[in-house]
N, C-alpha and C positions, 0 to 999 in steps of 0.2 A: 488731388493732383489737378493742378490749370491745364484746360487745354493747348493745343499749342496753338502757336499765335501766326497768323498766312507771314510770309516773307516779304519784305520790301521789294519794288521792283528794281532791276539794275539800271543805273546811271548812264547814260547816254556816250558811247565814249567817243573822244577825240580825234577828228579824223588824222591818218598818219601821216608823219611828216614827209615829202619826197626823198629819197637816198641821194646824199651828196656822190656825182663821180669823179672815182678816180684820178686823183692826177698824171698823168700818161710819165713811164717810166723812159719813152726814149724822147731822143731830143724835139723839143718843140716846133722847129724848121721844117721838119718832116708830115707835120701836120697829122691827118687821120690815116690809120694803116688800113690797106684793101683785106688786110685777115692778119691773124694773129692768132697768139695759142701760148699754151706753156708745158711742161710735162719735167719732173722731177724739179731742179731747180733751176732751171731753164725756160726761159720767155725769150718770146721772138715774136717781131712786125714787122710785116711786107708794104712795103708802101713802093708797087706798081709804078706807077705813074714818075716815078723819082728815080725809078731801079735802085730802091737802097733796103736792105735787110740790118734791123735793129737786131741783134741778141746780147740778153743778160743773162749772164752766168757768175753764180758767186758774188752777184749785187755790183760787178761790175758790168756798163753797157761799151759793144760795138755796133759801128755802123760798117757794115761791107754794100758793095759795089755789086749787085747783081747783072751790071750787064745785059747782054740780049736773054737770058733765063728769065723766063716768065714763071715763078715759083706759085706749085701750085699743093702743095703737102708736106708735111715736118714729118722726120723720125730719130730716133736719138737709141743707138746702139747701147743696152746695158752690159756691156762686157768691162775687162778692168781696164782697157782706153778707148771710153766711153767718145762716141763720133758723133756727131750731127749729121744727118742729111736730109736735104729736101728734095724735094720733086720737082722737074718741072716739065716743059713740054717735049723736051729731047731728053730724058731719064733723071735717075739720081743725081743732084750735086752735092757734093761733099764740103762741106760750109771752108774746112780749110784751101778750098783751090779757088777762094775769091778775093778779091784783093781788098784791102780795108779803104774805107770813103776818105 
């Protein structure tokens, strides 16, 4: 029986390539959102500075009107009519009492 023989050393490897990002799911005009988030199948972006709230639901996007709400927290009711609300600096808003952009 031959000894055994040492092991090659390992190959130098590859440094890795950067992660391409995302192409942004709401509209372009809107630029970068001040916070963002998603939770079931639901995604939503605040973009602050514009007063407008992006949500995608069911792979279709709205833009609504945030107005003087300064939106500052997402929640999403799992019951069987399932509600959005965010937060903002004067309580809960309930995504249906905004008007669409």
């Amino acid at each position: 029986m031959e000894p055994m023989k040492p092991m090659k050393p390992m190959a130098p490897m590859k440094p890795m390539e950067p992660m391409k990002q995302a192409a942004p799911w709401w509209p372009e005009n809107l630029g970068e959102p001040s916070s963002s988030g998603a939770q079931n199948d639901t995604r939503y972006a605040y973009f602050g500075d514009a007063h407008r709230l992006a949500v995608q639901q069911g792979g279709q996007v709205k833009v609504y009107d945030t107005g003087s709400h300064r939106i500052q927290g997402f929640g999403q009711q799992q019951s069987q009519g399932s509600t959005l609300t965010f937060q903002s600096e004067s309580g809960p808003v309930d995504l249906a009492s905004l008007q669409l952009a």
